[in-house]
C-alpha positions in Angstrom: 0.0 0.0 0.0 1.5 2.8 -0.8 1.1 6.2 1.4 -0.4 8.7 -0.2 -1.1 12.5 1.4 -4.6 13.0 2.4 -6.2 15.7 4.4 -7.1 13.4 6.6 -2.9 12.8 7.5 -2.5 16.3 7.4 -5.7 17.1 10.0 -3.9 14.9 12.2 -1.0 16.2 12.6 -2.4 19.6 12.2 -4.2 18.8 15.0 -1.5 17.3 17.4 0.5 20.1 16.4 -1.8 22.6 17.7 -3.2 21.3 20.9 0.6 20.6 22.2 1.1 24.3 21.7 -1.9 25.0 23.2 -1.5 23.1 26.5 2.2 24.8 26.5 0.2 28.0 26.2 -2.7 27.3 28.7 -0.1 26.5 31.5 2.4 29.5 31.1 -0.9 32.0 31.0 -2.5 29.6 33.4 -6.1 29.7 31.8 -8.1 26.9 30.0 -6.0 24.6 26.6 -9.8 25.7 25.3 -9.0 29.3 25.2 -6.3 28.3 22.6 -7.9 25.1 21.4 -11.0 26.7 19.8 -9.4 29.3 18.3 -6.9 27.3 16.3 -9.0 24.4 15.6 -11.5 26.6 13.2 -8.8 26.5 10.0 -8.6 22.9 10.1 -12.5 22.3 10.8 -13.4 20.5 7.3 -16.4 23.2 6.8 -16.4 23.3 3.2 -16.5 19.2 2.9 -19.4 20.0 5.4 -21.3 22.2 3.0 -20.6 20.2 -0.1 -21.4 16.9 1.3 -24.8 18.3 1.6 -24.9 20.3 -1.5 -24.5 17.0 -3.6 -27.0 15.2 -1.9 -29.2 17.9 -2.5 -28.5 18.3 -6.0 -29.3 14.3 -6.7 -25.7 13.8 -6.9 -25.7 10.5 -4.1 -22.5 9.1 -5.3 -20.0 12.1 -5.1 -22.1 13.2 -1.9 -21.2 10.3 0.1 -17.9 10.2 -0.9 -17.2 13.5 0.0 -19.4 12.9 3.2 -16.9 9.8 4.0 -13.7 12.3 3.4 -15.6 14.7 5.7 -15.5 12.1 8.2 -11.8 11.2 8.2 -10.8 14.7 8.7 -13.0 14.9 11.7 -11.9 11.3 13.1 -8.5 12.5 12.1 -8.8 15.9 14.3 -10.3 14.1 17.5 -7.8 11.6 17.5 -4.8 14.3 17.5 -7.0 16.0 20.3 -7.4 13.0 22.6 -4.1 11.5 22.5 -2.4 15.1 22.9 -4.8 15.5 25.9 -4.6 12.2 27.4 -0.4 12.9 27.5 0.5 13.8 31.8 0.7 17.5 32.7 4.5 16.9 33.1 5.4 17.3 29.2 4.2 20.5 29.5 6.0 22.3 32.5 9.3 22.8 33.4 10.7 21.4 36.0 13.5 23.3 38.3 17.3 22.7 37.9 18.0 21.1 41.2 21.9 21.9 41.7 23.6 21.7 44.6 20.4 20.5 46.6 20.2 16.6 48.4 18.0 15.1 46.7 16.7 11.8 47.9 
């Protein structure tokens, strides 16, 4: 099988990208990953595929609808899953943790 580049791939990544850097943001401003989240989420949201999906159906086109409707749905998988396993990661990959020279540790 050879890998080809979808929007679906690129949602992904898109999408891990972006909610790393917004739970880096969220604890150095120490408000909500949300605040960040939602506001960088809305250029990958597959919106267009949304509309068109719809549009075909409407216009008796079944064929092309659902296959656009099933691309719809793998960007959308695609962005959840880069949501969920960037959130699910402990709160220690996002903080920094203090030099501790010259102290005893134990």
């Amino acid at each position: 099988m050879h890998f080809q580049p979808q929007s679906a791939f690129a949602s992904f990544f898109a999408a891990l990208g972006l909610t790393y850097l917004a739970r880096i943001f969220a604890f150095h401003r120490r408000c909500p990953v949300t605040v960040f989240l939602i506001s960088g989420i809305f250029p990958i949201v597959p919106g267009a595929g949304i509309y068109y999906t719809g549009y075909r159906f409407f216009m008796n086109s079944n064929s092309a609808g659902a296959e656009m409707g099933l691309e719809t749905i793998k960007i959308a998988i695609a962005i959840a899953l880069g949501i969920g396993i960037v959130v699910s990661l402990p709160r220690g990959f996002f903080t920094r943790r203090p030099k501790l020279e010259g102290r005893d540790v134990k």
